[in-house]
C-alpha positions in Angstrom: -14.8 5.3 -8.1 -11.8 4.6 -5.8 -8.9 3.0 -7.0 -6.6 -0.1 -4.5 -3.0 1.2 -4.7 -0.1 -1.7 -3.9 2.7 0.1 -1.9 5.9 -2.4 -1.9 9.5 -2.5 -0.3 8.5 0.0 3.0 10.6 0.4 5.3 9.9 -1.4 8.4 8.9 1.2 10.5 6.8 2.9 8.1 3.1 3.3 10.0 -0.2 3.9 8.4 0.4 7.7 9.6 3.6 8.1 7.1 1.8 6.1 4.5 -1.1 8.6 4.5 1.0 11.6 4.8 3.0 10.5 1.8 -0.3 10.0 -0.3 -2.3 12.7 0.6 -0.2 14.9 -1.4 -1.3 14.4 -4.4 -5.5 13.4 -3.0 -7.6 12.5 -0.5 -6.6 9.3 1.2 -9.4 7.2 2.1 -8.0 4.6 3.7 -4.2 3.6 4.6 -2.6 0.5 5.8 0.7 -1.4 6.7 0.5 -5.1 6.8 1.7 -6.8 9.5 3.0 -10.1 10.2 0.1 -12.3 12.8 2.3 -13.3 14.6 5.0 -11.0 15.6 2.5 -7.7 14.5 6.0 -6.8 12.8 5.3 -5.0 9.2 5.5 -7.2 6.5 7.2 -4.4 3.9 4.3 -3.6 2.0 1.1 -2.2 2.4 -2.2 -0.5 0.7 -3.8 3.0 -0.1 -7.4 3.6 -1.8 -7.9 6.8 -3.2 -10.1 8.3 -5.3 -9.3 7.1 -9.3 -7.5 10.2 -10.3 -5.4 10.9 -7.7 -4.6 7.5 -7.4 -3.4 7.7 -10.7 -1.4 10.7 -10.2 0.2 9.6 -6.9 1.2 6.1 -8.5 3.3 8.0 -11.5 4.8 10.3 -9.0 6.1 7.8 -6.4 6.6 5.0 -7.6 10.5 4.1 -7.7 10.9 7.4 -5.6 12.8 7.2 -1.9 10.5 6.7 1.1 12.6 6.4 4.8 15.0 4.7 3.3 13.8 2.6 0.7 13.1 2.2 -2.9 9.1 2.3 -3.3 7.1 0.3 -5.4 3.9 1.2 -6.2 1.1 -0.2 -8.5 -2.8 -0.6 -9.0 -3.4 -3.2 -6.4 -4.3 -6.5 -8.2 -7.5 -8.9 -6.9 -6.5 -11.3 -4.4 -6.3 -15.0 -5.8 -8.6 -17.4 -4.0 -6.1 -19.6 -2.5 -8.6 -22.3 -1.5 -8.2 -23.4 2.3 -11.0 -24.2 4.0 -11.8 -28.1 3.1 -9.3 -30.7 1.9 -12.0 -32.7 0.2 
């Protein structure tokens, strides 16, 4: 099983490169990305990683509230998105 990881407070010029770098330390990365803003394609501070359940595990306790370019990370088991409705008004 792989496991969603929430990456917050990165540093603006953090790229899906330095994200994967930092995770695949501690497992295989399968996938890596930065979020970025629609509009400006700016990143938006935060971002994801899904790795395999154990090293996701292991990588959370070991950075999380550790320094990454700059900034303070926070990192957690990513939660479901909430539907937010949208589509009809009806």
């Amino acid at each position: 099983m792989s496991m969603k990881i929430y990456v917050g407070n990165l540093a603006f010029q953090t790229n899906e490169e330095g994200l994967r770098s930092l995770f695949a330390q501690h497992g295989e990365v399968q996938s890596a990305s930065v979020i970025t803003d629609r509009d400006t394609g700016r990143s938006r501070g935060f971002g994801f990683v899904e790795m395999e359940d154990s090293a996701a595990t292991a990588a959370i306790e070991a950075l999380n509230e550790t320094d990454f370019e700059g900034r303070t990370l926070r990192i957690s088991e990513a939660r479901q998105r909430e539907n937010r409705g949208g589509g009809s008004r009806w």
